[in-house]
DRENPA-3360 file (N, C-alpha, C; in nm, 2 decimals, always signed):
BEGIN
1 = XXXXXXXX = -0.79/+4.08/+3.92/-0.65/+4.03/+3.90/-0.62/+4.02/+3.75 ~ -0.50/+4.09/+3.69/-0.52/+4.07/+3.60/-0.42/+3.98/+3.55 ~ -0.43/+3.91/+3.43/-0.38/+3.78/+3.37/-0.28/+3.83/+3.28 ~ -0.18/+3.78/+3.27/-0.07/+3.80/+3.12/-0.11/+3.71/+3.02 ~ -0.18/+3.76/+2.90/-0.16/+3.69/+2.78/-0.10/+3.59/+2.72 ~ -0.06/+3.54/+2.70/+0.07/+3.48/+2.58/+0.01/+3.43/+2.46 ~ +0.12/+3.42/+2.39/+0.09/+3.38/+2.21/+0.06/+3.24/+2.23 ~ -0.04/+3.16/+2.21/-0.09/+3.05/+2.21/+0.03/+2.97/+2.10;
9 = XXXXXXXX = +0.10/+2.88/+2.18/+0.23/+2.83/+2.10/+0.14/+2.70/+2.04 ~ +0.16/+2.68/+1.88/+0.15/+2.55/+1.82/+0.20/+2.43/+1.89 ~ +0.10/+2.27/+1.88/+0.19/+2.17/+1.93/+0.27/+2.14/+1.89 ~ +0.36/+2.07/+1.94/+0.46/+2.02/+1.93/+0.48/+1.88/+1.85 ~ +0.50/+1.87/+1.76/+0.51/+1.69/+1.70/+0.57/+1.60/+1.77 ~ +0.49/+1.49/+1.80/+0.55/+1.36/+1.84/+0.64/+1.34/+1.83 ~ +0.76/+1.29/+1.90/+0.89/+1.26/+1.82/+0.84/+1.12/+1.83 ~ +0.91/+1.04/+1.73/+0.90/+0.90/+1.67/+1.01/+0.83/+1.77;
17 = XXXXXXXX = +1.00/+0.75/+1.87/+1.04/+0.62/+1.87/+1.21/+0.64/+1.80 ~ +1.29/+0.60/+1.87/+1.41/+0.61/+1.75/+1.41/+0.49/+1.65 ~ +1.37/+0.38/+1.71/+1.40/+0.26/+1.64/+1.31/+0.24/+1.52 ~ +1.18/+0.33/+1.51/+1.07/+0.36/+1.44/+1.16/+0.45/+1.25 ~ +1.20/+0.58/+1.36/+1.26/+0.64/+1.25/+1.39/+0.58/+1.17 ~ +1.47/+0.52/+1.29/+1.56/+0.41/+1.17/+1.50/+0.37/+1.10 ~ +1.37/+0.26/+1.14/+1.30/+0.23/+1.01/+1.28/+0.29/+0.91 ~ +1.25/+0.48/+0.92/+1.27/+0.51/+0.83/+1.33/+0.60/+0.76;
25 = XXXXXXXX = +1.47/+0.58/+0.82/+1.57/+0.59/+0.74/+1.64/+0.74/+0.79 ~ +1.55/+0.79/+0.92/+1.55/+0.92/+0.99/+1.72/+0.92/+1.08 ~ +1.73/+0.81/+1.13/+1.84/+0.81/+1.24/+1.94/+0.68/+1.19 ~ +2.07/+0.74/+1.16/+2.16/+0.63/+1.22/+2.19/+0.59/+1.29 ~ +2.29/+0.42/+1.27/+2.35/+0.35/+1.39/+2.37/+0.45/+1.52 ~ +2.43/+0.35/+1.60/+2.48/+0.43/+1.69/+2.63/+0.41/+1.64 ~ +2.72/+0.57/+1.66/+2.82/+0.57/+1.65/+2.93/+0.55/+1.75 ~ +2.87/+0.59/+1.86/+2.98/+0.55/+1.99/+3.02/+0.38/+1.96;
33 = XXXXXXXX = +3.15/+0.35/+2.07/+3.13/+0.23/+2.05/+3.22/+0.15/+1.92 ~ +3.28/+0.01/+2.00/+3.29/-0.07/+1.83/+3.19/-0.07/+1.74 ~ +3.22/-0.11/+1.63/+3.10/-0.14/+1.50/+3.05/-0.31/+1.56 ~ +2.90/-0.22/+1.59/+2.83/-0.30/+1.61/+2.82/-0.50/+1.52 ~ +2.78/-0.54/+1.51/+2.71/-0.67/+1.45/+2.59/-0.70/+1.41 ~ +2.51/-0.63/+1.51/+2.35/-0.62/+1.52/+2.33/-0.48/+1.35 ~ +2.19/-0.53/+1.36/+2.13/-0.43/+1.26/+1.98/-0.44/+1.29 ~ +1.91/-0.33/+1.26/+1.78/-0.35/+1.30/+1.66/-0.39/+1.17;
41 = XXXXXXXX = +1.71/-0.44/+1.09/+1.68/-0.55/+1.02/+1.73/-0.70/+1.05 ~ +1.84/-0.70/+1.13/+1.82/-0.84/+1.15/+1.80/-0.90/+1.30 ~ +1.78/-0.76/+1.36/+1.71/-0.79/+1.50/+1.54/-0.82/+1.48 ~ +1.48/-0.72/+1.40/+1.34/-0.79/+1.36/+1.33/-0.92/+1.31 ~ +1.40/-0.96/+1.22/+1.38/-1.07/+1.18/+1.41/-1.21/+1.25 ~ +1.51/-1.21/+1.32/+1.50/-1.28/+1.44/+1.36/-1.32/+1.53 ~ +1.33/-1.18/+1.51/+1.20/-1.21/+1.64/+1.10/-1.22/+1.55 ~ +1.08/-1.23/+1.42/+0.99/-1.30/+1.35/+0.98/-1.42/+1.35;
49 = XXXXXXXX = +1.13/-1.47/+1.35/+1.12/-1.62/+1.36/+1.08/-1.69/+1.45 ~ +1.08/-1.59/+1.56/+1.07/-1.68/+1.68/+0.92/-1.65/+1.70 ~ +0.86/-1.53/+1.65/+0.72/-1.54/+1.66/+0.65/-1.65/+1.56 ~ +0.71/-1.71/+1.45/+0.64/-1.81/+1.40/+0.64/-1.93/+1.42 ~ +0.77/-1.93/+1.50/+0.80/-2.09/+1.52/+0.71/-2.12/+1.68 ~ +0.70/-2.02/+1.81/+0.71/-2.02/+1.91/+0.59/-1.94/+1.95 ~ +0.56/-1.84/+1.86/+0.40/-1.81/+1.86/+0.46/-1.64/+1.97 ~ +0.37/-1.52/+1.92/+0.45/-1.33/+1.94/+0.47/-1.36/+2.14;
57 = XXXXXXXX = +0.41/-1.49/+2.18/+0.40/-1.47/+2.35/+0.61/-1.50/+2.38 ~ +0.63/-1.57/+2.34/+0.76/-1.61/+2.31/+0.90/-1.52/+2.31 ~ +0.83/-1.40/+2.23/+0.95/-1.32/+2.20/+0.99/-1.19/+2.27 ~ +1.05/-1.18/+2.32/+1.14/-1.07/+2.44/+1.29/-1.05/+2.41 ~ +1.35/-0.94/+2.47/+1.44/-0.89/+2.44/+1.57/-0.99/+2.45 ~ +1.56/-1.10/+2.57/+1.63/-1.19/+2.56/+1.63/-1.31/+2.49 ~ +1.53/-1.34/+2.48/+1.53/-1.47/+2.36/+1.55/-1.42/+2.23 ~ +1.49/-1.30/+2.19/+1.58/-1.24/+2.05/+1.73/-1.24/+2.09;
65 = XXXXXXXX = +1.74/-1.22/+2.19/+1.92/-1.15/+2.18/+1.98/-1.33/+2.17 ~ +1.91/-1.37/+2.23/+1.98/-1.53/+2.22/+1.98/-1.59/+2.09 ~ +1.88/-1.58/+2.02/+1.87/-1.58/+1.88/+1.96/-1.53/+1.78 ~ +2.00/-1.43/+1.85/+2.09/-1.38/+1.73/+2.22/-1.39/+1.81 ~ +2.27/-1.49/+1.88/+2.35/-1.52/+1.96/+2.47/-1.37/+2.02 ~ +2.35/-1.34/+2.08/+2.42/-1.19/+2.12/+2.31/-1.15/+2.28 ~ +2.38/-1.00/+2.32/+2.31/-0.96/+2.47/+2.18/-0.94/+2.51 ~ +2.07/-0.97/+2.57/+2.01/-0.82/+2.57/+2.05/-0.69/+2.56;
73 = XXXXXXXX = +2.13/-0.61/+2.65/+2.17/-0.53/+2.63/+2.20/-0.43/+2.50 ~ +2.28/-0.53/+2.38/+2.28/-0.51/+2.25/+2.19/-0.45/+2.23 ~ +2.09/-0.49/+2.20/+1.94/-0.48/+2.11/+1.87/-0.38/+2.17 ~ +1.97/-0.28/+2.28/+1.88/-0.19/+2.34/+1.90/-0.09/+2.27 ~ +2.01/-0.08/+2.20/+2.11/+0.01/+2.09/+1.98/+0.04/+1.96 ~ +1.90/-0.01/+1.93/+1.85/-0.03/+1.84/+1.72/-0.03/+1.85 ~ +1.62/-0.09/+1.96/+1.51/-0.13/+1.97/+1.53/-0.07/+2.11 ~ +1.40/+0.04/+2.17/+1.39/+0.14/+2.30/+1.33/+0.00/+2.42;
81 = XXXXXXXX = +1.26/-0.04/+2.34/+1.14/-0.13/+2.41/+1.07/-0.28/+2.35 ~ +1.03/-0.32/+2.37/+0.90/-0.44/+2.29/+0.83/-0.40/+2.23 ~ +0.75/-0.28/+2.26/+0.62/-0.22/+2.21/+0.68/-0.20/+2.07 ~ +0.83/-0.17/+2.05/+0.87/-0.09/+1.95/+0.88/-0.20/+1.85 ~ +0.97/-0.32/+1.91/+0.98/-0.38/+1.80/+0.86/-0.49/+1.77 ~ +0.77/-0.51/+1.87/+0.67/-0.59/+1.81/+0.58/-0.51/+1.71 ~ +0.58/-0.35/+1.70/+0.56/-0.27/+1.60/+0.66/-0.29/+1.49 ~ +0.74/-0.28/+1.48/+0.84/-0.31/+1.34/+0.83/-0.46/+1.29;
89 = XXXXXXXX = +0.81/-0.56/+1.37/+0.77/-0.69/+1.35/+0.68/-0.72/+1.26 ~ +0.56/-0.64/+1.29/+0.40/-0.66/+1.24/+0.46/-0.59/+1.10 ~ +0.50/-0.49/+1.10/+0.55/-0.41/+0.97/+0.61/-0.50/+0.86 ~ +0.74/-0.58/+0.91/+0.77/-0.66/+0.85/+0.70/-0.77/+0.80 ~ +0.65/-0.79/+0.84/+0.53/-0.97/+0.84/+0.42/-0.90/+0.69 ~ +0.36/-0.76/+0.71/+0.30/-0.75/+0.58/+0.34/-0.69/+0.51 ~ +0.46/-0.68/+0.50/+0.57/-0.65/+0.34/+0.49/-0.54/+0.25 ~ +0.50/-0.57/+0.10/+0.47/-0.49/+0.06/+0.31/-0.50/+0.04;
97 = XXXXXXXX = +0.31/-0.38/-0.02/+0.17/-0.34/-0.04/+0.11/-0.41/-0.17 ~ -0.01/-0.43/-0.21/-0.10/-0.51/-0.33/-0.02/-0.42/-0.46 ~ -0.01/-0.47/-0.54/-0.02/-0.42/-0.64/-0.16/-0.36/-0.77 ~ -0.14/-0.23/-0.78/-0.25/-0.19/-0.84/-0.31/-0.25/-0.94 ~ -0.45/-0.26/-0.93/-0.52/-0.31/-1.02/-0.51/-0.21/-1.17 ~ -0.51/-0.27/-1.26/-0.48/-0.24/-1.42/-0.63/-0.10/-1.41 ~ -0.63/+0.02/-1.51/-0.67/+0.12/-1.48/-0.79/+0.10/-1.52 ~ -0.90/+0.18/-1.46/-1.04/+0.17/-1.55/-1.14/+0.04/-1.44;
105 = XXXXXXXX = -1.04/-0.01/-1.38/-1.10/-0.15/-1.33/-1.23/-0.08/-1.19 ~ -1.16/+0.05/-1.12/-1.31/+0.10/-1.01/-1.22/+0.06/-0.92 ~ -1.30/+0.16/-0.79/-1.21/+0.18/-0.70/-1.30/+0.00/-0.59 ~ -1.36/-0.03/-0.61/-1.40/-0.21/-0.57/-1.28/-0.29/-0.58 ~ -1.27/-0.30/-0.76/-1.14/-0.39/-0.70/-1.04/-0.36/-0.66 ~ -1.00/-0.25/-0.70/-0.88/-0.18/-0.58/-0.88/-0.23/-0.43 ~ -1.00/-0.21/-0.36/-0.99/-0.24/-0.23/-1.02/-0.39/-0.21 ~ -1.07/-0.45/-0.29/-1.10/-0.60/-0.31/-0.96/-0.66/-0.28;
113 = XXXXXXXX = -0.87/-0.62/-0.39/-0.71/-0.67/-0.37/-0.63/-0.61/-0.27 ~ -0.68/-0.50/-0.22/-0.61/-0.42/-0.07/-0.66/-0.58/+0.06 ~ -0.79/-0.58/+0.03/-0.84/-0.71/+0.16/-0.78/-0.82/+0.15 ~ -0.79/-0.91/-0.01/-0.73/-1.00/+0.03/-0.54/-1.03/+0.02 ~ -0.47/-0.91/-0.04/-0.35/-0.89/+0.03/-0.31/-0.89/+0.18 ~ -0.38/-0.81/+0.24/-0.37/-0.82/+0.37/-0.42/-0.94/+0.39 ~ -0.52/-0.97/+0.37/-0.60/-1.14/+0.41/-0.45/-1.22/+0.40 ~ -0.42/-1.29/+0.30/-0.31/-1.39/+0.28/-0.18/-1.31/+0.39;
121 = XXXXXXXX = -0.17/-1.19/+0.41/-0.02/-1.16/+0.51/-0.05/-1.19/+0.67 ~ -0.22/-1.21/+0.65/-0.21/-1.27/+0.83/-0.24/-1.41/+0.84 ~ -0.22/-1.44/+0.70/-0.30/-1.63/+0.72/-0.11/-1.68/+0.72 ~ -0.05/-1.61/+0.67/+0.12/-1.60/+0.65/+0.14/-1.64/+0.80 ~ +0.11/-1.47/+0.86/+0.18/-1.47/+0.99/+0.05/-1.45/+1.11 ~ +0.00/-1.55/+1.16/-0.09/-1.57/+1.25/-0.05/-1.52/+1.36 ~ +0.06/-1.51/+1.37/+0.09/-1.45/+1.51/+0.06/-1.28/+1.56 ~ +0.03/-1.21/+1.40/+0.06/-1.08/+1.41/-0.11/-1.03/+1.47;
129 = XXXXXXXX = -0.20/-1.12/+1.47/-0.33/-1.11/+1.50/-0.31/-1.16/+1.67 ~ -0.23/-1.15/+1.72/-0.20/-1.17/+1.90/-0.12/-1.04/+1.95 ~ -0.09/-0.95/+1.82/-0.03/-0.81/+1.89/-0.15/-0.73/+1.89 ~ -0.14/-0.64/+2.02/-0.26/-0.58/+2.07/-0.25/-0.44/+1.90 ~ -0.33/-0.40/+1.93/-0.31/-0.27/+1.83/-0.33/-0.17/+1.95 ~ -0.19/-0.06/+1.90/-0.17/+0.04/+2.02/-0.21/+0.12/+1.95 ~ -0.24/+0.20/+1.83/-0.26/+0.32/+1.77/-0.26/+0.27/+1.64 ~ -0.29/+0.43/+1.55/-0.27/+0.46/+1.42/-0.15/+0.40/+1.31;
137 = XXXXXXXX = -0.15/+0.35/+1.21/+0.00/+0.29/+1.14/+0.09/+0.43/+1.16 ~ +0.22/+0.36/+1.21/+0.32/+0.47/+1.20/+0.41/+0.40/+1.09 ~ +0.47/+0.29/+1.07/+0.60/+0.20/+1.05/+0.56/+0.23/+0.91 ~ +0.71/+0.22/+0.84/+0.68/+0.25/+0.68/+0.60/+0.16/+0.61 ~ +0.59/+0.03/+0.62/+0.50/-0.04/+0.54/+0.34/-0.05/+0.57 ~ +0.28/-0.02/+0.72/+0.19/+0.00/+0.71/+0.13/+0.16/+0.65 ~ +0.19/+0.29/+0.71/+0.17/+0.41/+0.62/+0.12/+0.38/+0.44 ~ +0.24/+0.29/+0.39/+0.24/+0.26/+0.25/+0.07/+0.18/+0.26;
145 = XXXXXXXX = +0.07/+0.12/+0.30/-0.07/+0.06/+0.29/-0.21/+0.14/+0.32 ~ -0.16/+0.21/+0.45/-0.29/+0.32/+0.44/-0.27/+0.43/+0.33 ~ -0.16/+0.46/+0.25/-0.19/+0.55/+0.11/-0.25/+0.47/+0.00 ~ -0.20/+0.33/+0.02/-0.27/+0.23/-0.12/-0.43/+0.21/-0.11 ~ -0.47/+0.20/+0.08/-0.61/+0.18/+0.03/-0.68/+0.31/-0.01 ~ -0.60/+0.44/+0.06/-0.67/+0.58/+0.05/-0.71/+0.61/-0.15 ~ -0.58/+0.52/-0.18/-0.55/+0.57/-0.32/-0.66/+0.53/-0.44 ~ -0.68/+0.37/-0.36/-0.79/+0.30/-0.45/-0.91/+0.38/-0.44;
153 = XXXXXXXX = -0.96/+0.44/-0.34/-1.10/+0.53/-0.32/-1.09/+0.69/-0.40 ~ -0.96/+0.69/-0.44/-0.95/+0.85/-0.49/-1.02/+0.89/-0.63 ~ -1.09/+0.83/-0.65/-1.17/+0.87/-0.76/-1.32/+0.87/-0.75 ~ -1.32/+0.81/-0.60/-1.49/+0.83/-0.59/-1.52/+0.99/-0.53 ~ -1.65/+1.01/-0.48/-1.67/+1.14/-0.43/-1.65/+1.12/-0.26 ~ -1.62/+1.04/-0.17/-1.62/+1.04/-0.09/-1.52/+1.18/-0.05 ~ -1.57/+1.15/+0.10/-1.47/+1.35/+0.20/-1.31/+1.23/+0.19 ~ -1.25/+1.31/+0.28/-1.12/+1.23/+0.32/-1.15/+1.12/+0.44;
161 = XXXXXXXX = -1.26/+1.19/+0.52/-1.24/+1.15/+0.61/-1.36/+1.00/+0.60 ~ -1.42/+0.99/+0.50/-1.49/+0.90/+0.45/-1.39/+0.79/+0.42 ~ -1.28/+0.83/+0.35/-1.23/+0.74/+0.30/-1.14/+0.66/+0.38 ~ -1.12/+0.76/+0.53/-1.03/+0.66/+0.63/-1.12/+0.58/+0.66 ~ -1.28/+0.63/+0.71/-1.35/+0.51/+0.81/-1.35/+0.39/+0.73 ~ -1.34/+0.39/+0.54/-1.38/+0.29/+0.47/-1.26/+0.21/+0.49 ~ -1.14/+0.24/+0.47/-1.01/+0.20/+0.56/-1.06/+0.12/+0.66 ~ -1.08/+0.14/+0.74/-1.09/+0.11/+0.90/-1.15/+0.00/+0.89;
169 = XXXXXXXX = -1.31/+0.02/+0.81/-1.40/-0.05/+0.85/-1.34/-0.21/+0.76 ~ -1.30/-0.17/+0.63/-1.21/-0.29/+0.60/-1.14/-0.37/+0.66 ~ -1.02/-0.30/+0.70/-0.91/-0.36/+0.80/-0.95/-0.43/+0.91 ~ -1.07/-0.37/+0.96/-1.13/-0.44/+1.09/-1.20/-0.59/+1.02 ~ -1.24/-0.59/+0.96/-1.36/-0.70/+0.85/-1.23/-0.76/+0.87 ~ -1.14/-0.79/+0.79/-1.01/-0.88/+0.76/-0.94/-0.91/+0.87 ~ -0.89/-0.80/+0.94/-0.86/-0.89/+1.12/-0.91/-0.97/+1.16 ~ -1.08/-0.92/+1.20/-1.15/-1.01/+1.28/-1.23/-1.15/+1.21;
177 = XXXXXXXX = -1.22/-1.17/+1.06/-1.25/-1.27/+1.01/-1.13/-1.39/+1.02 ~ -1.00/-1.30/+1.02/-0.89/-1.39/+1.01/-0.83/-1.45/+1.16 ~ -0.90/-1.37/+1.24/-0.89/-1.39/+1.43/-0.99/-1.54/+1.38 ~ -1.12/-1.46/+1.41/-1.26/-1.59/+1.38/-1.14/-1.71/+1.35 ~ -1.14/-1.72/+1.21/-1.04/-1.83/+1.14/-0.96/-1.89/+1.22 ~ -0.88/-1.85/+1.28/-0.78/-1.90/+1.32/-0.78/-1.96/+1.45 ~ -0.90/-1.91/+1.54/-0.89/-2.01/+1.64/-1.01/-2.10/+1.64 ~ -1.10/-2.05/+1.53/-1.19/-2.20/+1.52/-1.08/-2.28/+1.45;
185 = XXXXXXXX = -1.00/-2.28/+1.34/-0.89/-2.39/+1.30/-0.79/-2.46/+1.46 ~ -0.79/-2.39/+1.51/-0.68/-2.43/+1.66/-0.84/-2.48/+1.77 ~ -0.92/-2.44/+1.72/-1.08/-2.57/+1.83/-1.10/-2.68/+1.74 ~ -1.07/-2.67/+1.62/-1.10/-2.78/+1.57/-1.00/-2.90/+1.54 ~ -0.90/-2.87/+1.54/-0.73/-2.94/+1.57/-0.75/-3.04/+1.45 ~ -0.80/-3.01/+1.34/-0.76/-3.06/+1.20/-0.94/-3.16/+1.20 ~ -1.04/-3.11/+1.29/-1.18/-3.22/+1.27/-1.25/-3.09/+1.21 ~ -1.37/-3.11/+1.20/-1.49/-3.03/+1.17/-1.59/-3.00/+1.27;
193 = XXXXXXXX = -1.63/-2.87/+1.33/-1.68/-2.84/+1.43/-1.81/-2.83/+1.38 ~ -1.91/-2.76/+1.24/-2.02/-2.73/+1.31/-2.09/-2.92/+1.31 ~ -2.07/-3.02/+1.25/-2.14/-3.10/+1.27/-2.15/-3.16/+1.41 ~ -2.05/-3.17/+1.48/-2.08/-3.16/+1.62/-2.12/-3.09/+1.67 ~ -2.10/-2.96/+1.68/-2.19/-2.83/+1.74/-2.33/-2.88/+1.69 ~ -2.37/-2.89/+1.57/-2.51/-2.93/+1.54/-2.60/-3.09/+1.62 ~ -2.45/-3.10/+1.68/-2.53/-3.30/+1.76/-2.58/-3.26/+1.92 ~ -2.45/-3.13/+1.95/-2.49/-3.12/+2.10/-2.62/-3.00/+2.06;
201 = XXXXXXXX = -2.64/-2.90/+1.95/-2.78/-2.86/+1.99/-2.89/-2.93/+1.95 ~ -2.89/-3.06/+1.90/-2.96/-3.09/+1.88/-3.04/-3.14/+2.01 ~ -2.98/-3.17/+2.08/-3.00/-3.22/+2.25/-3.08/-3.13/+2.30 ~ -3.07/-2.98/+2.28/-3.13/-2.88/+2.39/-3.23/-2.78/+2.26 ~ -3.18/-2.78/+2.18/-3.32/-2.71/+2.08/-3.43/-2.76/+2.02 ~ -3.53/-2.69/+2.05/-3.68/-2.78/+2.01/-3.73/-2.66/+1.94 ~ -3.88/-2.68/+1.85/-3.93/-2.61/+1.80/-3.96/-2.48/+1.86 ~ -4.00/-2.50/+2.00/-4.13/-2.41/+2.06/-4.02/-2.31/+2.10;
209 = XXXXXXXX = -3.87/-2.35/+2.20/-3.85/-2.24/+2.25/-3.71/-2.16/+2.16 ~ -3.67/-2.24/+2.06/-3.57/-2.20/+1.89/-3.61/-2.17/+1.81 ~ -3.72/-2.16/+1.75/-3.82/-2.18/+1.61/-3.68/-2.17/+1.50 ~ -3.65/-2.05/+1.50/-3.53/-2.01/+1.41/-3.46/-2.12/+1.40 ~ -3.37/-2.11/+1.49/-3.28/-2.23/+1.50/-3.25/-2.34/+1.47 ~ -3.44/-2.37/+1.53/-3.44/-2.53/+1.45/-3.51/-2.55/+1.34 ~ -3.52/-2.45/+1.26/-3.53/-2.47/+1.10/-3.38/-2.46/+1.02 ~ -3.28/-2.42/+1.08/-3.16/-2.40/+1.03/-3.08/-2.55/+1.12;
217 = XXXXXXXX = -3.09/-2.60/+1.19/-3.05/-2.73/+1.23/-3.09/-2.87/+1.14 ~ -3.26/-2.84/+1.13/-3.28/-2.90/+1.02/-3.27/-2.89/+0.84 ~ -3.18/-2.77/+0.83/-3.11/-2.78/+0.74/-3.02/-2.79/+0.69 ~ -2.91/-2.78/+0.58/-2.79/-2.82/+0.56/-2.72/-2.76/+0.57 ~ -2.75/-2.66/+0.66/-2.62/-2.49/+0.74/-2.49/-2.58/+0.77 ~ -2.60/-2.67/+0.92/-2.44/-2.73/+0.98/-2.42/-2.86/+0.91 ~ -2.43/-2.94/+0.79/-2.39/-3.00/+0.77/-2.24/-3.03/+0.77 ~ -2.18/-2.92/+0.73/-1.98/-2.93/+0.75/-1.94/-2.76/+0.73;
225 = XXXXXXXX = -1.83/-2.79/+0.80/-1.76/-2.66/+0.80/-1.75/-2.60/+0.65 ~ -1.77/-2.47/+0.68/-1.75/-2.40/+0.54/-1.62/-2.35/+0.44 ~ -1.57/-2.37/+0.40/-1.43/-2.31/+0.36/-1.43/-2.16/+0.41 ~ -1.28/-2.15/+0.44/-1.28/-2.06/+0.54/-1.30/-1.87/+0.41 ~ -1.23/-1.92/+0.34/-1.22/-1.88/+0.17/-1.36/-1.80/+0.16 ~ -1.41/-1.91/+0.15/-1.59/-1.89/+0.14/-1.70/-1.83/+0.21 ~ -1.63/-1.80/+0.37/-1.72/-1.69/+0.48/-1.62/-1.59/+0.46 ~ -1.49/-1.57/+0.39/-1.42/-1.40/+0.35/-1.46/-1.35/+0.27;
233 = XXXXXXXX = -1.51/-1.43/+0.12/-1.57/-1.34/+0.00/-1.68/-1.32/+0.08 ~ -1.82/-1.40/+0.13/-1.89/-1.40/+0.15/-1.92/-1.19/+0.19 ~ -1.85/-1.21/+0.35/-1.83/-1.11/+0.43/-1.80/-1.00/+0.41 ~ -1.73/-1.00/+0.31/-1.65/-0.88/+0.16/-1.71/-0.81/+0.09 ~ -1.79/-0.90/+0.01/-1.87/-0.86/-0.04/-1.99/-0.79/-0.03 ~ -2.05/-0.83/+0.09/-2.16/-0.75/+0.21/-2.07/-0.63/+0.25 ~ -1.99/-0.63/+0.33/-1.90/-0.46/+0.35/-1.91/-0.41/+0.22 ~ -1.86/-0.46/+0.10/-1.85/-0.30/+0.00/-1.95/-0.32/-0.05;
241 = XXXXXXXX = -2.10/-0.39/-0.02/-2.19/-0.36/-0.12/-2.22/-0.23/-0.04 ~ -2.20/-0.19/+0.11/-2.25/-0.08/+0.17/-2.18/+0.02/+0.15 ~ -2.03/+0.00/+0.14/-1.96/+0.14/+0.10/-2.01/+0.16/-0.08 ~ -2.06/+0.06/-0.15/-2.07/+0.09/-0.27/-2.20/+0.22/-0.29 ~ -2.30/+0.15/-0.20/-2.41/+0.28/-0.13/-2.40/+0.39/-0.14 ~ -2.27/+0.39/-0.03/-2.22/+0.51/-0.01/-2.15/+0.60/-0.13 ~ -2.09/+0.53/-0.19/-2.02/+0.64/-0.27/-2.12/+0.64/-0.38 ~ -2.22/+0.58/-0.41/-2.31/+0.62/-0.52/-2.38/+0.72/-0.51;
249 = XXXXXXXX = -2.40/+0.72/-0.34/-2.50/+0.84/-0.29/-2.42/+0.97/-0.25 ~ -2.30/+0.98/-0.25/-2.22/+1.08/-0.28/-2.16/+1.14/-0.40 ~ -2.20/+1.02/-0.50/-2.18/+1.11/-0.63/-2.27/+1.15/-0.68 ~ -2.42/+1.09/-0.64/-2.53/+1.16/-0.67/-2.49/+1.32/-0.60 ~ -2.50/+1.34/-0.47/-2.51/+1.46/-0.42/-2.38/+1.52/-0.51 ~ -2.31/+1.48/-0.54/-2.18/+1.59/-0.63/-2.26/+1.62/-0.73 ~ -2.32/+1.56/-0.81/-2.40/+1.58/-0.94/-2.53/+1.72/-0.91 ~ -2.59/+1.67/-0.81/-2.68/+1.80/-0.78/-2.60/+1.93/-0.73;
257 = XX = -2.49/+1.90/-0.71/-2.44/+2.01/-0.61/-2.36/+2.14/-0.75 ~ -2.33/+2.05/-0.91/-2.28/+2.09/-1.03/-2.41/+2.22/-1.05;
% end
């Protein structure tokens, strides 16, 4: 049997979300219709407020539209879905990107100040750590942020694709320290948890079957909670001492490779 060929057609690009590419700056208003009232700047911002006052479970197309004392319907003009705007939301919430460190300074503290920028935009907005992550940054301010951290590593030998995982592996470190954070702060409702934690193990851990444990119980680990400050440098510092590894041991191989 024989088969017809064809020219293996290139994919096709994603089309963006409309409400995405208004963001940037790809699609205008809608023209049918009176002139609107709404704008999709002040429809996000709306549902930021309501995500900080009322916490991201809160926010839907109707209680924004009530917020901005207007339809659901409205906001459909502008925003396709939820998924859309609780993605332009998170966008908004970490604003702009760090500003570069002065030149000469290494690509360390470049990403030093990429972590704790982001660090302070989720201690800001706690709620944006309860939106699931659906994919890769698309929204303009995150993109900007994935060129700022790519940018601080552009001087080491790392591939490209080195330089996203160091990305990643960052971004993840500062989520999930600022997750940790935030709901040991909401277990502990303004008290200190490990000294209690250390009263109820003191009840069930003994030498013979904790050894570990109970040399760290009898020490001044759990005497009090640690500044929260103080387990992020901590944690930070351990992540880049291993990407620091890495790019040392990639500039070596560039050197032999001369």
């Amino acid at each position: 049997m024989a088969v017809k060929r064809t020219k293996r057609q290139a994919p096709r690009e994603p089309a963006l979300p409309a409400s995405i590419a208004a963001a940037w700056g790809l699609r205008e208003r809608p023209a049918r219709g009176p002139k609107p009232g709404l704008s999709l700047e002040r429809i996000v911002a709306a549902a930021v407020a309501v995500a900080r006052a009322e916490g991201v479970e809160a926010v839907s197309m109707s209680r924004v539209a009530k917020e901005l004392g207007s339809s659901p319907m409205s906001l459909y003009r502008y925003v396709g879905a939820k998924d859309e705007l609780l993605a332009l939301m998170v966008d908004a919430a970490l604003g702009d990107t760090p500003a570069a460190p002065p030149r000469g300074t290494g690509w360390r503290a470049g990403i030093e100040r990429w972590a704790w920028t982001y660090h302070d935009a989720l201690r800001r907005h706690p709620w944006v750590l309860r939106v699931p992550i659906s994919g890769p940054p698309i929204t303009p301010n995150q993109v900007r942020w994935l060129d700022e951290g790519l940018a601080a590593l552009g001087e080491t030998a790392l591939t490209e694709a080195e330089k996203l995982s160091v990305i990643l592996l960052v971004s993840g470190y500062v989520r999930n320290e600022a997750t940790t954070a935030a709901d040991v702060a909401a277990a502990a409702g303004g008290g200190e948890i490990m000294p209690a934690y250390a009263a109820a193990l003191g009840q069930v851990v003994d030498a013979e079957r904790f050894p570990a444990l109970h040399v760290a119980l009898q020490s001044e680990a759990f005497a009090r909670d640690d500044d929260p400050d103080d387990e992020f440098v901590f944690g930070l510092a351990r992540v880049l001492d291993g990407v620091e590894a890495l790019v040392h041991a990639r500039a070596r191989r560039r050197r032999r490779a001369r």
